[in-house]
LOMI-186683 format. One record per atom (N, C-alpha, C): residue in one letter; x, y, z. Coordinates in steps of 0.1 Angstrom, whole numbers, padded with zeros to 4 digits, always signed. Example, Ala and Ser with C-alpha at 12.3 -4.5 7.8 and 13.67 -1.06 7.14 Angstrom:
2
a+0132-0057+0078;a+0123-0045+0078;a+0132-0033+0078;s+0128-0022+0071;s+0137-0011+0071;s+0129+0000+0079;
This chain:
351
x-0160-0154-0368;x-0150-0144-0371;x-0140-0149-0382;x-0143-0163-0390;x-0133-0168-0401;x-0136-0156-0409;x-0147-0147-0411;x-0148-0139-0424;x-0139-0128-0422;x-0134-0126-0411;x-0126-0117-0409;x-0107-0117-0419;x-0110-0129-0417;x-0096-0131-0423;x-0086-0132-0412;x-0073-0136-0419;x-0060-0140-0412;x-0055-0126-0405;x-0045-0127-0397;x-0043-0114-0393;x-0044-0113-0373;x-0036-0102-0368;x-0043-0102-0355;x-0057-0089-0353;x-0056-0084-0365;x-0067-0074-0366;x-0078-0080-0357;x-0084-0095-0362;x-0100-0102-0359;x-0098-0101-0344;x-0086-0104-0335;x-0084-0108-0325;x-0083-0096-0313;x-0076-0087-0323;x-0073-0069-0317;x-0090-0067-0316;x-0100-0063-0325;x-0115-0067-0325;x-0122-0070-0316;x-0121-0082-0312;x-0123-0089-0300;x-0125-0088-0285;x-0111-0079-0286;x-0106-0073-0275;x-0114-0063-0270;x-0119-0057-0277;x-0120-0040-0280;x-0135-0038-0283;x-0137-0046-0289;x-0154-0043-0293;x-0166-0054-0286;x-0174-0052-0276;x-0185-0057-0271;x-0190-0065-0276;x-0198-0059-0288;x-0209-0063-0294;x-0197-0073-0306;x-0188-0075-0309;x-0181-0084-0317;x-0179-0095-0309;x-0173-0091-0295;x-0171-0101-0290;x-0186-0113-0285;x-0193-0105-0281;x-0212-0114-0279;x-0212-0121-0287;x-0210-0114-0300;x-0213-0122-0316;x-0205-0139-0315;x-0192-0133-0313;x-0179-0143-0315;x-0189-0154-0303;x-0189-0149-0290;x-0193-0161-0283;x-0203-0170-0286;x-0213-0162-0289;x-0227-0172-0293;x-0227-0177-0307;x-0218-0174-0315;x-0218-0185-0324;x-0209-0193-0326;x-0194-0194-0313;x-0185-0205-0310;x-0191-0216-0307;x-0182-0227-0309;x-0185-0241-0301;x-0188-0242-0288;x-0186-0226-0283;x-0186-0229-0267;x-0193-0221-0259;x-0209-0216-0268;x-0220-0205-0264;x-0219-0204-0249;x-0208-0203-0238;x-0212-0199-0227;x-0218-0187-0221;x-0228-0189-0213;x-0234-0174-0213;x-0222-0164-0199;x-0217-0174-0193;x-0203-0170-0185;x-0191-0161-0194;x-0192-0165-0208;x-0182-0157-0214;x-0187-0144-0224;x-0198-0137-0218;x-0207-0130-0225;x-0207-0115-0215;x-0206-0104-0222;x-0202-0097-0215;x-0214-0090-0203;x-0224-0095-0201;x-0234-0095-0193;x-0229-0101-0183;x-0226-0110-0184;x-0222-0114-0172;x-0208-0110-0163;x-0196-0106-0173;x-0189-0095-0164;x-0200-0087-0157;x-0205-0077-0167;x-0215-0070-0156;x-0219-0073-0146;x-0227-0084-0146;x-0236-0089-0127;x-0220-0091-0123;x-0211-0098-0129;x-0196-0099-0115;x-0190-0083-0109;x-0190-0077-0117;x-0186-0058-0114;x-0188-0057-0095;x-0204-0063-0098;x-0205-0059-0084;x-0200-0062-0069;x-0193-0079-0073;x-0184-0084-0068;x-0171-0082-0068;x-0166-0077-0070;x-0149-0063-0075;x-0142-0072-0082;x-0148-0078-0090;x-0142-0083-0109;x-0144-0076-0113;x-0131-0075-0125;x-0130-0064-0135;x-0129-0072-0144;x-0137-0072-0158;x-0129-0081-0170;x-0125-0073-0176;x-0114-0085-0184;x-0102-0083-0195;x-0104-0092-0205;x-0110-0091-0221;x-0104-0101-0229;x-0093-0101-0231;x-0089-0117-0235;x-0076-0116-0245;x-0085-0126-0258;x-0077-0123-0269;x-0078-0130-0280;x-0063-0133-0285;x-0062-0146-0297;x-0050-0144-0303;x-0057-0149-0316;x-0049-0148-0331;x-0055-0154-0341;x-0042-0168-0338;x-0054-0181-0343;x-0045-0195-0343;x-0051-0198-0355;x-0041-0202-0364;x-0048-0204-0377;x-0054-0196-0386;x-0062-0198-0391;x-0073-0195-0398;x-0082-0189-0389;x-0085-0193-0375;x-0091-0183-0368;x-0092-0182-0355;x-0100-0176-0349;x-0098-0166-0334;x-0099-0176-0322;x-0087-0174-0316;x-0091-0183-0300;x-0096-0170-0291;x-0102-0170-0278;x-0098-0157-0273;x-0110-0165-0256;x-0113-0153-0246;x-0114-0155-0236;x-0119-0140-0224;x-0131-0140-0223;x-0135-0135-0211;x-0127-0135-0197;x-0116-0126-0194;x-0111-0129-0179;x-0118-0120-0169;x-0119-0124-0159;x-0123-0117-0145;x-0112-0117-0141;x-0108-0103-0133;x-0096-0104-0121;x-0101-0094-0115;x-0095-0099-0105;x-0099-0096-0092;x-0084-0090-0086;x-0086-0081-0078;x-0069-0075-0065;x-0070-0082-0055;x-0060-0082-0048;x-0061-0085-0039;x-0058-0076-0025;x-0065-0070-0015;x-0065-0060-0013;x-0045-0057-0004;x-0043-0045-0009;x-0031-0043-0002;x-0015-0050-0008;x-0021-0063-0021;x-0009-0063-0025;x-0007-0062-0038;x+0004-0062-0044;x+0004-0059-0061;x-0002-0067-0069;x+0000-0079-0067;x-0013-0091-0073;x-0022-0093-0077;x-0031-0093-0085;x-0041-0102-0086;x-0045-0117-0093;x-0055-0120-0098;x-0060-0133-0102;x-0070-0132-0108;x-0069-0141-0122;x-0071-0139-0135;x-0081-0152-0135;x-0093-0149-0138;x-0102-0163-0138;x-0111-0165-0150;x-0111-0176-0160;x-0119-0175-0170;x-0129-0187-0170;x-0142-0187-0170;x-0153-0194-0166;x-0159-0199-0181;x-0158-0211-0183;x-0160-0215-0197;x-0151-0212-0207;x-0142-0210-0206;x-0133-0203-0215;x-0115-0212-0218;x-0114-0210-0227;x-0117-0201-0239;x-0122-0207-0246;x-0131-0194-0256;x-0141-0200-0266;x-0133-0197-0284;x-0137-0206-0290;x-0134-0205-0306;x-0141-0216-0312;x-0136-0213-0324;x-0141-0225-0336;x-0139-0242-0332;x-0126-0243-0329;x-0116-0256-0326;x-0109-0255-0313;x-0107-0257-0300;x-0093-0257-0292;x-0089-0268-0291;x-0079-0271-0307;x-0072-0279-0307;x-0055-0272-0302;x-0046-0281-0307;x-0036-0273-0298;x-0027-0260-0302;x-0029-0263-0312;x-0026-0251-0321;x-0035-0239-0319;x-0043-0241-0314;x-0058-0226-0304;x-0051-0226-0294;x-0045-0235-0285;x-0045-0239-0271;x-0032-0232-0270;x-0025-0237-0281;x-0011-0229-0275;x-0011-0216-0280;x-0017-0211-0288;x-0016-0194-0293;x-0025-0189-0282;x-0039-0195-0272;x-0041-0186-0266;x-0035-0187-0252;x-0026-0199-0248;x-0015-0201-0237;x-0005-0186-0236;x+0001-0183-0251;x+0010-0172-0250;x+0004-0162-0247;x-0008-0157-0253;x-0017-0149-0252;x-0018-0142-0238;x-0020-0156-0231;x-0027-0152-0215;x-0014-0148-0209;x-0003-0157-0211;x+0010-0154-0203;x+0020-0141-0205;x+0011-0134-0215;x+0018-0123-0215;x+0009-0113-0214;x-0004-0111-0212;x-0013-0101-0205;x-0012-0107-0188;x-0012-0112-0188;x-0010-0124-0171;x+0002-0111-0160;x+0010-0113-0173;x+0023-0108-0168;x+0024-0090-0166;x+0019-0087-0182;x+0018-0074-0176;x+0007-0065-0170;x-0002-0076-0168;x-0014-0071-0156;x-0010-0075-0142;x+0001-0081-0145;x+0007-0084-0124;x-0003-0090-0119;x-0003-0106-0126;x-0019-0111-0123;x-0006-0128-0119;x-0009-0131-0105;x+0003-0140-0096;x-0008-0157-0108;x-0018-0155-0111;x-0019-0169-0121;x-0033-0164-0128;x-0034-0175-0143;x-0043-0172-0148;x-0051-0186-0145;x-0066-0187-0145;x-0071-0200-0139;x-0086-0204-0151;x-0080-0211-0160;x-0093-0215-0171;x-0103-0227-0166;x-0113-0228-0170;x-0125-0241-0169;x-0130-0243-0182;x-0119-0248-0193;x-0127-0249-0210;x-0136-0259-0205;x-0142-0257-0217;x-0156-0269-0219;x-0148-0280-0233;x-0134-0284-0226;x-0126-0295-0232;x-0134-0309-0225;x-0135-0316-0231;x-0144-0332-0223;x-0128-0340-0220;x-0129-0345-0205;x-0120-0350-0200;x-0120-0365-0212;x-0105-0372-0211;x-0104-0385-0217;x-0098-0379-0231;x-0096-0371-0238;x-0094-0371-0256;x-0081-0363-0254;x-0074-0365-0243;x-0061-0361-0246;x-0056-0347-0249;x-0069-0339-0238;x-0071-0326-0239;x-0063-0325-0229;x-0056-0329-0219;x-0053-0329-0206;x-0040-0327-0205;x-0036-0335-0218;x-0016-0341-0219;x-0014-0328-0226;x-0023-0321-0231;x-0017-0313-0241;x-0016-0294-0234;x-0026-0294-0227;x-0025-0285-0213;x-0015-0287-0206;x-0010-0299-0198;x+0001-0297-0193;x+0015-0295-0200;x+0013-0299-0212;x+0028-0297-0220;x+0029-0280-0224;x+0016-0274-0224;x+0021-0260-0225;x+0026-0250-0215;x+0020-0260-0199;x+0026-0254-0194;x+0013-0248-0182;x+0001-0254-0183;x-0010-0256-0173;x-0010-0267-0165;x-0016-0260-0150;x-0014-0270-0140;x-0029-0274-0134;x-0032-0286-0130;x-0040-0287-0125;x-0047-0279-0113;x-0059-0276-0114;x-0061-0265-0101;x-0081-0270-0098;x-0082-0267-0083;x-0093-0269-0072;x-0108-0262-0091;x-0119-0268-0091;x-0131-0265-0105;x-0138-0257-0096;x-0144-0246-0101;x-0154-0237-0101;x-0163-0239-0108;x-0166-0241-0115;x-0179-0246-0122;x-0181-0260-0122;x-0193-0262-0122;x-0196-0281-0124;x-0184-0282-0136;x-0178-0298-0131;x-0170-0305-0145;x-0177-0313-0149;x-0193-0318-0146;x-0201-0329-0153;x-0213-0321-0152;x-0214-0329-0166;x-0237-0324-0166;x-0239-0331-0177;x-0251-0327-0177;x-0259-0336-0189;x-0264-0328-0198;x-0261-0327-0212;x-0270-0322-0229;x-0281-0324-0236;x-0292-0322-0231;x-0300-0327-0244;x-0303-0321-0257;x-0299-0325-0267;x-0301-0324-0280;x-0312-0320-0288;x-0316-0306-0289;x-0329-0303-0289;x-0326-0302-0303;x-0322-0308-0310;x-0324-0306-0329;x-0333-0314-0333;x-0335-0326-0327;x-0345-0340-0330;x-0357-0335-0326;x-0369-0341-0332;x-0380-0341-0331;x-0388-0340-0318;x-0392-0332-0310;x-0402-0337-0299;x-0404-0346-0295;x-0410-0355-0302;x-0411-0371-0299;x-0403-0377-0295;x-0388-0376-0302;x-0376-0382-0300;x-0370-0381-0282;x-0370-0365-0282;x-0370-0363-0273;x-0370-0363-0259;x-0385-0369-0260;x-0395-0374-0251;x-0389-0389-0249;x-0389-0394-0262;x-0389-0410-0258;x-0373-0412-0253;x-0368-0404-0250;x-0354-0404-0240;x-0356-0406-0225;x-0366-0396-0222;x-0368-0393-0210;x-0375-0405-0207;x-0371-0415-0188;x-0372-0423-0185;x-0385-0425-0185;x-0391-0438-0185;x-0406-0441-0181;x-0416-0442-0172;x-0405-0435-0160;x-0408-0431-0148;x-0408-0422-0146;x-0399-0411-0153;x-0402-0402-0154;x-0416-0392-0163;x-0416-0395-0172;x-0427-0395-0179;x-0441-0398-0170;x-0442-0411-0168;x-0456-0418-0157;x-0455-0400-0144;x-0443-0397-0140;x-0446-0385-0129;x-0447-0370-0136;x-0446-0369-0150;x-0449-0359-0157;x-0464-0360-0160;x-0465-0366-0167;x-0482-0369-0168;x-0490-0369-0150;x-0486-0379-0142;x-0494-0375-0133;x-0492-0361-0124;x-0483-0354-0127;x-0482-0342-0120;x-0497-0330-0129;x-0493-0333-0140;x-0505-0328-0147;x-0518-0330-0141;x-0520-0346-0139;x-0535-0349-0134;x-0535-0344-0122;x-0527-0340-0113;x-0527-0335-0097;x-0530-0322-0103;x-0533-0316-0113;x-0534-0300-0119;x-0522-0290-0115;x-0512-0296-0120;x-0499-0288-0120;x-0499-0278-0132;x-0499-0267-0136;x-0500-0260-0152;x-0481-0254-0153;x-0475-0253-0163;x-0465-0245-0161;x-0464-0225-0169;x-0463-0218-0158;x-0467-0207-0169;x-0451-0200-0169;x-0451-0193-0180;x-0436-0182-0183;x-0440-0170-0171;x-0430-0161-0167;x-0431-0149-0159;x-0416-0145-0163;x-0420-0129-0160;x-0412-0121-0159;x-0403-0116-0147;x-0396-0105-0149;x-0388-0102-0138;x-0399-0095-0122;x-0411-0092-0124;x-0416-0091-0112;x-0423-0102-0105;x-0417-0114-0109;x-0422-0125-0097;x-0406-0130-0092;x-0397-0116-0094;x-0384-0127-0090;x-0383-0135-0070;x-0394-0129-0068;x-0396-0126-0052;x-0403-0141-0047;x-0414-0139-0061;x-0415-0159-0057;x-0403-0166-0060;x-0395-0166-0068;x-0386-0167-0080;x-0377-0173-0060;x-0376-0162-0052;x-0363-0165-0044;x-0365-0170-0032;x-0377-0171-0027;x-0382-0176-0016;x-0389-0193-0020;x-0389-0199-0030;x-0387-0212-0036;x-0374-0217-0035;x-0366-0206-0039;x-0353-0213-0040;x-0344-0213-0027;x-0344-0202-0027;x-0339-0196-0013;x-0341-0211+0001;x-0353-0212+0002;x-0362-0223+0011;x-0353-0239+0008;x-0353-0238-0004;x-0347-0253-0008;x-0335-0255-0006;x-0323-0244-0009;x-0312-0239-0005;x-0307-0245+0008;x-0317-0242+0015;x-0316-0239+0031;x-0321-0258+0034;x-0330-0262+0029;x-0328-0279+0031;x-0323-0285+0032;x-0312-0279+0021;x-0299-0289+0013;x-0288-0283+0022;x-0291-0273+0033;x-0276-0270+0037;x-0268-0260+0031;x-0276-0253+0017;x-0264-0249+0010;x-0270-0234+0014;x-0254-0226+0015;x-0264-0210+0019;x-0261-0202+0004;x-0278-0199+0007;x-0285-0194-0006;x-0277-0178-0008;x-0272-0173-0021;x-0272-0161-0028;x-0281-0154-0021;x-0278-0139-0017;x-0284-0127-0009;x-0299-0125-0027;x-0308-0120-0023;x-0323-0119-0033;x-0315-0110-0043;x-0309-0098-0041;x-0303-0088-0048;x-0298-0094-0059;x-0287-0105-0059;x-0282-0113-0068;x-0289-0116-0079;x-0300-0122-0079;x-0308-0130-0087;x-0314-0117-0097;x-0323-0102-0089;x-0325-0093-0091;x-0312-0087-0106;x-0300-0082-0100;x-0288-0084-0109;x-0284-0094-0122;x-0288-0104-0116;x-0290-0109-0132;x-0298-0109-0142;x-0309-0108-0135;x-0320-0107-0144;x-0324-0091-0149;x-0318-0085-0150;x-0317-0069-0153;x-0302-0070-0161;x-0295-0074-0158;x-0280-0077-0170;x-0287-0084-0181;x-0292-0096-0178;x-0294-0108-0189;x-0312-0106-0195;x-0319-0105-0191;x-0334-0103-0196;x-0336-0093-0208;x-0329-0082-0202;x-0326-0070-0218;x-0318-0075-0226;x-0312-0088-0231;x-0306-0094-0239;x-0311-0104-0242;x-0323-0109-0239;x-0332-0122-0246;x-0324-0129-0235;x-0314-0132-0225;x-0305-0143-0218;x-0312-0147-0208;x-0326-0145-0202;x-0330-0151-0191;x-0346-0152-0189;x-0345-0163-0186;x-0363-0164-0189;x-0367-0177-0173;x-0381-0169-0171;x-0384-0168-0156;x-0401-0185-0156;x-0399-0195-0154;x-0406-0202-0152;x-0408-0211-0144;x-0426-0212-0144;x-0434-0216-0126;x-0440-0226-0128;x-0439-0235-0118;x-0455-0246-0122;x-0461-0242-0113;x-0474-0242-0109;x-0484-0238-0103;x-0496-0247-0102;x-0505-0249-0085;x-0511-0254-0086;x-0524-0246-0092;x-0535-0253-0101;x-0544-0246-0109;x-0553-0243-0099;x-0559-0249-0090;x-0571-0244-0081;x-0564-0235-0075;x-0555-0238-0067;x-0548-0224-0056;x-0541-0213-0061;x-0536-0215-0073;x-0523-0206-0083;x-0517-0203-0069;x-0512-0216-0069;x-0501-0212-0057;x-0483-0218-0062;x-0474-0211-0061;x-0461-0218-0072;x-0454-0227-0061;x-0456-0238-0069;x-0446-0251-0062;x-0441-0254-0066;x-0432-0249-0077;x-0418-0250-0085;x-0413-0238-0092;x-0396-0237-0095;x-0395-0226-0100;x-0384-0233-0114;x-0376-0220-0123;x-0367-0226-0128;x-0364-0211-0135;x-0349-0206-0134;x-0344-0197-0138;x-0337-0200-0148;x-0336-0196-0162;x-0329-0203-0175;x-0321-0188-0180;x-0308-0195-0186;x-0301-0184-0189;x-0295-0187-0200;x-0294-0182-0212;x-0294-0181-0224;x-0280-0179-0229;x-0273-0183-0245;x-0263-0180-0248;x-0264-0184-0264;x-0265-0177-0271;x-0264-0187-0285;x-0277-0197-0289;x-0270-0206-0293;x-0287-0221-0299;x-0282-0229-0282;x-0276-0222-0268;x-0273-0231-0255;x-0282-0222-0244;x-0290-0233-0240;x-0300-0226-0229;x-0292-0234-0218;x-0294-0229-0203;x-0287-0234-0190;x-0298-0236-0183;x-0297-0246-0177;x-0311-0250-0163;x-0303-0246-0154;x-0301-0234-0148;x-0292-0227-0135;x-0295-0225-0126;x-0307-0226-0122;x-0312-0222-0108;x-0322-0225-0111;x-0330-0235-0095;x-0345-0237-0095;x-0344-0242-0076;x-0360-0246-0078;x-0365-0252-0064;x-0375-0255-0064;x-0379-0264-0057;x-0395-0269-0053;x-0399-0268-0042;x-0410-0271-0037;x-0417-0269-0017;x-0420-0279-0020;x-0424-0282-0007;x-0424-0293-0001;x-0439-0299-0004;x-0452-0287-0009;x-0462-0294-0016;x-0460-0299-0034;x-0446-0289-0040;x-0445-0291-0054;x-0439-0305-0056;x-0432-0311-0040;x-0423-0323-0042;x-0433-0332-0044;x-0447-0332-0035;x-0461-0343-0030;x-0468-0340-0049;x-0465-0327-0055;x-0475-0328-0070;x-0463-0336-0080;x-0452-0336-0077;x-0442-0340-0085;x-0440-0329-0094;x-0444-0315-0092;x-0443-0308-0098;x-0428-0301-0106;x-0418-0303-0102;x-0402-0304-0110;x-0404-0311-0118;x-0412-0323-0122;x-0408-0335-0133;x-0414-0325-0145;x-0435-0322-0146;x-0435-0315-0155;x-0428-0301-0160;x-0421-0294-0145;x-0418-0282-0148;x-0404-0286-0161;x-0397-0295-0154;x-0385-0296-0163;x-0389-0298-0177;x-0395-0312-0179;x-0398-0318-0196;x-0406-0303-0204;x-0410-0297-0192;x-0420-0283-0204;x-0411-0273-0205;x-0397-0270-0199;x-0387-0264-0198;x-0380-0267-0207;x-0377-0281-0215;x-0372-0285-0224;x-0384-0285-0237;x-0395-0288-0234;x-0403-0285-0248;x-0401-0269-0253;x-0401-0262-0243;x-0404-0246-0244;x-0391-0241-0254;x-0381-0246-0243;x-0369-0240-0250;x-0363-0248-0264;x-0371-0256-0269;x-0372-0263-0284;x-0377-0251-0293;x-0388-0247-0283;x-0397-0240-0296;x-0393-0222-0298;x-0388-0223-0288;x-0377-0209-0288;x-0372-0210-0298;x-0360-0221-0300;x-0354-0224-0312;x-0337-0224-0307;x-0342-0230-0291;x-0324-0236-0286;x-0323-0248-0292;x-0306-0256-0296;x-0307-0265-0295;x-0296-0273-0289;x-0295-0267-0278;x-0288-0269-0269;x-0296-0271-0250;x-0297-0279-0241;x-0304-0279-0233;x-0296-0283-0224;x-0285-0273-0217;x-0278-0278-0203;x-0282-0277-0187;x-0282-0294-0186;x-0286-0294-0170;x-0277-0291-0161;x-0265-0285-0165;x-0257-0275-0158;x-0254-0286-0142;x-0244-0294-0143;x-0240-0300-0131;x-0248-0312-0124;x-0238-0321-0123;x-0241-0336-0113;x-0234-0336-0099;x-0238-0329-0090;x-0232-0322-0077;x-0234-0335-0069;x-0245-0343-0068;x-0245-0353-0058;x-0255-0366-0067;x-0252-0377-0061;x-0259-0389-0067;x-0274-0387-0073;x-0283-0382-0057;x-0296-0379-0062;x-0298-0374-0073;x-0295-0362-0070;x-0296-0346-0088;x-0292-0352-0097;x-0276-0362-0098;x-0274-0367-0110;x-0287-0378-0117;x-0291-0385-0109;x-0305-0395-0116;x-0316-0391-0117;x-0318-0377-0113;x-0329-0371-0115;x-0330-0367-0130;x-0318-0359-0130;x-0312-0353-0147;x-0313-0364-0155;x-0306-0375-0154;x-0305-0382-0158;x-0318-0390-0164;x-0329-0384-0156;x-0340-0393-0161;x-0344-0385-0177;x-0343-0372-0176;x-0345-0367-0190;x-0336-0368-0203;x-0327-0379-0199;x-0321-0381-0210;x-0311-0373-0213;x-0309-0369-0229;x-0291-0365-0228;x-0282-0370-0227;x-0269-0365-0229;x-0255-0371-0230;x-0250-0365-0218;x-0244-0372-0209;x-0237-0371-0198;x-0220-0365-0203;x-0213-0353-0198;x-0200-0351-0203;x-0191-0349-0190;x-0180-0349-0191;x-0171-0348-0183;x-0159-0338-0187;x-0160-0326-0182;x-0147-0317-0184;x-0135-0316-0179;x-0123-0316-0185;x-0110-0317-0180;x-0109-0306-0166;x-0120-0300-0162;x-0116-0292-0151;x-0110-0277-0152;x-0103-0275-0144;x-0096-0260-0141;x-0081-0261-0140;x-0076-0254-0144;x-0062-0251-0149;x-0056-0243-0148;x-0045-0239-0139;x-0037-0227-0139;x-0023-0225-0142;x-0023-0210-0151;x-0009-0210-0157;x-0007-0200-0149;x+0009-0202-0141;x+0019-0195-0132;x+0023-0184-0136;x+0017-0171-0139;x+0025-0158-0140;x+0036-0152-0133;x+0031-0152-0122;x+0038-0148-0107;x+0042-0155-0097;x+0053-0161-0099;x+0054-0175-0087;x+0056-0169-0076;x+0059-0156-0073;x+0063-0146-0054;x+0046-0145-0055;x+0039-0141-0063;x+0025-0134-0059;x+0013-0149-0056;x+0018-0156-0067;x+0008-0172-0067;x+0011-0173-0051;x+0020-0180-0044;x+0026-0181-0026;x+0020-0176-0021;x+0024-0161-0022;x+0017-0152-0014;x-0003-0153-0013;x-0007-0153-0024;x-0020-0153-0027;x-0029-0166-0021;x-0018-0178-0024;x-0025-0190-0021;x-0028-0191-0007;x-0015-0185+0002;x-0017-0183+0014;x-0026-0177+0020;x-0031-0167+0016;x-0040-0159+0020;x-0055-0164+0020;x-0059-0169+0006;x-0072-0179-0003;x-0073-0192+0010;x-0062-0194+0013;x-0063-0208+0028;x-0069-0204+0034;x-0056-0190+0042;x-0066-0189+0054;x-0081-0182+0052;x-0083-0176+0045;x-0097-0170+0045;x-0108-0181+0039;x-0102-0193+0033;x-0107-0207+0037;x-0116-0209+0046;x-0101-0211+0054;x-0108-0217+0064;x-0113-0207+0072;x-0116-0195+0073;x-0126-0191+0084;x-0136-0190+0077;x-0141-0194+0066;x-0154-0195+0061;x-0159-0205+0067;x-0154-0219+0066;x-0158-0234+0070;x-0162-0232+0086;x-0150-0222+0093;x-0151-0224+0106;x-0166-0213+0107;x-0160-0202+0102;x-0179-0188+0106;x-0188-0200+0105;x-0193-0204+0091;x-0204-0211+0084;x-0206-0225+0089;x-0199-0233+0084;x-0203-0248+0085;x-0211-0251+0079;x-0207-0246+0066;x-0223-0255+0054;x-0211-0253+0041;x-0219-0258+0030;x-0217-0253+0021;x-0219-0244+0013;x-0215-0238+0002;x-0216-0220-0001;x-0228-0222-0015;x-0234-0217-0021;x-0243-0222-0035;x-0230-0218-0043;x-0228-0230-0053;x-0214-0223-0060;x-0221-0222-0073;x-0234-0228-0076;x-0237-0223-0093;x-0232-0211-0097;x-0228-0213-0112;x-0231-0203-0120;x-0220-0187-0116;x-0209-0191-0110;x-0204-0179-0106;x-0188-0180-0118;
């Protein structure tokens, strides 16, 4: 949006126009497919409503996909932005034009806090500079760690990243006759009883099928999601899955699962490395493993190489200090009778 020129015009734009804003996102520093307006859509169904804000900083546009949500019965709501904000630079001069930005739609949307998760990397002094405008540290929604790999380098290159162990279980998943094929939205049904199953291993309670369905009808008619299986070749039976979701030259590894025969073919090792060949030849050059949630998953990722990052987290700026009280109190207790109903953990990807 530099072509736009100086002005709040580019930023008014933003606000206002869809297809500008898609544009603005996928060719920012910060291709999230969370800050794309597809994905408000699949949240709609969840009673988020988005709001952009933009401001011009400099020479050009900071700005931000918000969700908010009511709260039922009181004047309040809460303002949430998942990857965000995106622009050219958020250095502080972005940071603070789009600080005013929020605190004054914040306010006259009667929204008790606004709550960001930039893709700032913790350590460079992104952190001192958030608090001096007046952001507070707050509980992360999205992973704050994962791993990059750099799909601009050569195939080769790429390969000779990935461990040598891993590799030795890529190749032999092949000789056990692992194939990996693309599919569409009518296998999302294998697509959810792979994952769904795996979910349920780990404790974690799986997204209702519907979900999955919703995204891939938001994001698929926009090139944003693409559906791949490894399969064994004599049985074509799928013992691995992997749901990818698109933004710009940044693909997301967001959802997958294996059985318990794809674990015995080592079938996730080839599905992944051909998940990363594939999405080279697409022409991503971006390949996020989207979160280090526990020791295991992190060394797994880890075997494919990439740069490991760390993000300064979630942050909230105080619009409403009677409604923030009020609200916080309520977000407790309905806390805790989730922990008490449930007793697991909830699947928090990707929301």
């Amino acid at each position: 949006m530099k072509g736009e020129g100086a002005g709040q015009g580019a930023a008014d734009r933003l606000e206002h126009d869809d297809a500008a804003w898609d544009a603005f996102v996928a060719d920012s520093a910060q291709p999230s497919h969370l800050q794309a307006t597809a994905w408000a859509q699949i949240k709609r169904a969840n009673g988020w409503r988005a709001r952009r804000i933009a401001a011009q900083a400099g020479e050009g546009v900071v700005g931000a996909q918000m969700l908010i949500r009511r709260a039922g019965g009181l004047p309040w709501g809460l303002g949430y932005v998942a990857r965000g904000p995106v622009g050219a630079e958020l250095d502080r001069a972005a940071l603070a034009a789009f600080t005013e930005r929020a605190r004054a739609v914040g306010r006259a949307a009667r929204l008790a806090w606004v709550r960001i998760e930039p893709e700032l990397e913790a350590g460079a002094g992104h952190e001192e500079t958030l608090a001096s405008l007046g952001w507070r540290r707050a509980p992360h929604v999205q992973p704050d760690s994962t791993r990059i790999i750099d799909l601009t380098r050569p195939t080769e290159d790429v390969w000779k990243d990935v461990h040598r162990k891993a590799r030795q279980s890529v190749n032999k998943s092949r000789r056990f006759g692992v194939r990996v094929v693309d599919a569409d939205g009518s296998r999302l049904a294998d697509f959810y009883r792979i994952h769904a199953a795996m979910a349920e291993r780990a404790k974690i309670i799986p997204r209702a099928q519907r979900t999955y369905r919703e995204m891939w009808d938001a994001l698929a008619p926009r090139g944003m999601a693409r559906l791949l299986f490894a399969e064994h070749e004599e049985s074509g039976e799928a013992v691995a899955t992997l749901f990818l979701v698109s933004c710009g030259r940044r693909v997301v590894d967001l959802y997958g699962g294996t059985t318990a025969e794809g674990d015995r073919l080592r079938a996730n090792y080839v599905l992944k490395w051909e998940a990363i060949e594939r999405c080279q030849g697409w022409g991503f050059t971006e390949y996020d493993l989207w979160g280090l949630p526990r020791a295991g998953i992190a060394a797994f990722k880890a075997s494919f190489g990439g740069r490991e990052v760390h993000y300064v987290g979630a942050w909230d700026l105080v619009t409403d200090r009677m409604g923030r009280f009020v609200l916080q109190a309520g977000l407790a207790a309905r806390g805790a009778y989730v922990r008490f109903r449930y007793g697991r953990r909830a699947d928090a990807g990707g929301d």
